[in-house]
N, C-alpha and C positions, 0 to 999 in steps of 0.2 A: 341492390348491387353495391359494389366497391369500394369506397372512393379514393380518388387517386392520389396514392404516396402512403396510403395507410399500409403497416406492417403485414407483412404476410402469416407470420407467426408469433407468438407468446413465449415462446420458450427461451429461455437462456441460455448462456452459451455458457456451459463449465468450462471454470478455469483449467488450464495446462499444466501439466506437470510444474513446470517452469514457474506460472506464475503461483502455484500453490508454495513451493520452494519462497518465494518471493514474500507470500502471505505469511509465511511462517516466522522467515526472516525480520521482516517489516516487526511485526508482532512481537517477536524476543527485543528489539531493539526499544519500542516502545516502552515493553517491560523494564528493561535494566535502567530506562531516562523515567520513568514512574510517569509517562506522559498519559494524559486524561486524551479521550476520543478528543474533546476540546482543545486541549493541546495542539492535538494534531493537524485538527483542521485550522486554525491558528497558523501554525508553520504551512502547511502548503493552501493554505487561501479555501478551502474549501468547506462546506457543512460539516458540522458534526455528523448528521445523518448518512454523507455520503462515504467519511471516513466509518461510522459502522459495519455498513453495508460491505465496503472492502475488508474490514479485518475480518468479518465473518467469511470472508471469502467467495459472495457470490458474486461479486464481480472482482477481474484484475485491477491491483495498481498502473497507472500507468506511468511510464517513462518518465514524467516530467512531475508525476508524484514524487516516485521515486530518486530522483536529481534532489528536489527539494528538501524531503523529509529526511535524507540519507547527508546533505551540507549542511542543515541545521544539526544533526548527530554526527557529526565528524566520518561519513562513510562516503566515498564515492558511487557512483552507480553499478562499475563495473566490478568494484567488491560483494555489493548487495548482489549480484546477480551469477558472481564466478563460479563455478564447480565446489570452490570450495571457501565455504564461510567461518570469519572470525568474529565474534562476539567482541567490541572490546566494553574497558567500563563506560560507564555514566560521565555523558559529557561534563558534567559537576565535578565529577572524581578523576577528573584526567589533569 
């Protein structure tokens, strides 16, 4: 039988429109700072591994990824996430 608190399923929850938007974002910005997966996880405290895992996009960034990784490149959250997005340069080149 069961035991109790074990998951009921396996499967993964695909990203939202939104947060695939988010993944893309995230992703170009990374680009233009030439920032390493290491980098990244560096600036928001987290694994390499787990910052992998998100730019491949099987899981969302979350909120407070996104706070972080978006202060350290000059972007707010609410930019990373508005309708509509501005690339700017490389926190270096600004």
């Amino acid at each position: 039988h069961r035991r109790p608190f074990q998951k009921m399923t396996n499967r993964k929850e695909t990203p939202s429109k939104t947060g695939k938007a988010i993944r893309d974002r995230i992703n170009a910005i990374i680009g233009i700072n030439r920032h390493s997966n290491y980098d990244v996880a560096r600036i928001i405290d987290k694994s390499e591994r787990y910052v992998r895992v998100h730019r491949k996009g099987d899981l969302e960034w979350s909120l407070g990824d996104v706070e972080r990784y978006g202060a350290a490149t000059g972007y707010t959250p609410g930019e990373i996430m508005a309708d509509a997005f501005t690339i700017k340069p490389a926190m270096n080149e600004r």
